[in-house]
N, C-alpha and C positions, 0 to 999 in steps of 0.2 A: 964583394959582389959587383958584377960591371952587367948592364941591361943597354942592350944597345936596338933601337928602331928599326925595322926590318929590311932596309935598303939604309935609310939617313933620318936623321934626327927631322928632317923640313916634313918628311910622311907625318910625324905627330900634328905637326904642324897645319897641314892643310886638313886634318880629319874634325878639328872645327870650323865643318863648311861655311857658315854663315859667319861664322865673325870673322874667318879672311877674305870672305865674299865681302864683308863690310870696312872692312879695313885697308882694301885694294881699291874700294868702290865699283867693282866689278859684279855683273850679273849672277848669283849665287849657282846659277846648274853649269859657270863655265868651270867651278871648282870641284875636281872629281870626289867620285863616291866613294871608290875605294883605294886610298891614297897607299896604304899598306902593299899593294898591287902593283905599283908604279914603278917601274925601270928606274926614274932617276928624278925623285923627288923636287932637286932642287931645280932641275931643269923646269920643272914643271910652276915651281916658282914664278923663275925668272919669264919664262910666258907669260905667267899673268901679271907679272907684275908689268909688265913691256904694255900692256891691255891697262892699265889703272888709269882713272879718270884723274888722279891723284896726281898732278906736275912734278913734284918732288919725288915720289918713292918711284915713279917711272924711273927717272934722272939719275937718284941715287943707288938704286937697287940694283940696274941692269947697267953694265960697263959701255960707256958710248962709242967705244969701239969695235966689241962684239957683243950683240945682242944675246950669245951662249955662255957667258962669263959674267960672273957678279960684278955687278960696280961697287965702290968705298963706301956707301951706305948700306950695303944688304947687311952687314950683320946688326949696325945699331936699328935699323928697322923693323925686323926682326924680332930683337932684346927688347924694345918696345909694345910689339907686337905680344909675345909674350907678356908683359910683365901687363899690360894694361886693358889687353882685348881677350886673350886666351880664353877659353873654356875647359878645362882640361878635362872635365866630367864629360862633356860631349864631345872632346876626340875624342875621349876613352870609349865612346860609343858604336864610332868608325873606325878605330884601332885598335884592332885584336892585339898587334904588340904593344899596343901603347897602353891597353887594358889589363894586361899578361904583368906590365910593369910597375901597376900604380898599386896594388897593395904591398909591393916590397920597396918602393922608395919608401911608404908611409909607415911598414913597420922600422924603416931606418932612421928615419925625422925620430921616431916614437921612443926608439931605442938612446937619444940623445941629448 
């Protein structure tokens, strides 16, 4: 079975507005509503993250060369991001695909 986000994996991502809103340090209505919607997810990332109050994930996230390019940090920030602030019940709230895909990862955990 392969379940892929409806643009990129970062759409899951932002659909739990308030803990990347909290985890950017960024005002939570600059994180969109409907991330599912988004042309290009991760771009939409690396804006906010360019916006964080945060000195490091600024620095690390976003390439100091081009503001449109990840820097060497975006993914372990990220994997953090995930593993420690996630909501995954509330994207699944803002994420029709991301909603579409959490009873079939969990019947595959279940099945293992």
């Amino acid at each position: 079975m392969l379940r892929l986000a409806v643009e990129e994996a970062e759409s899951w991502l932002l659909a739990d507005k308030s803990g990347f809103a909290d985890f950017l340090a960024i005002p939570l209505n600059k994180v969109p509503a409907h991330p599912d919607a988004l042309p290009n997810p991760k771009q939409t990332i690396l804006t906010l993250a360019n916006k964080s109050k945060k000195r490091l994930l600024k620095d690390e996230m976003v390439s100091p060369f081009d503001k449109n390019r990840q820097g060497s940090g975006y993914n372990t920030h990220l994997t953090r991001f995930v593993r420690d602030h996630w909501n995954v019940e509330l994207a699944a709230s803002s994420s029709p695909s991301l909603a579409r895909a959490l009873p079939r990862v969990r019947a595959l955990s279940a099945g293992s």
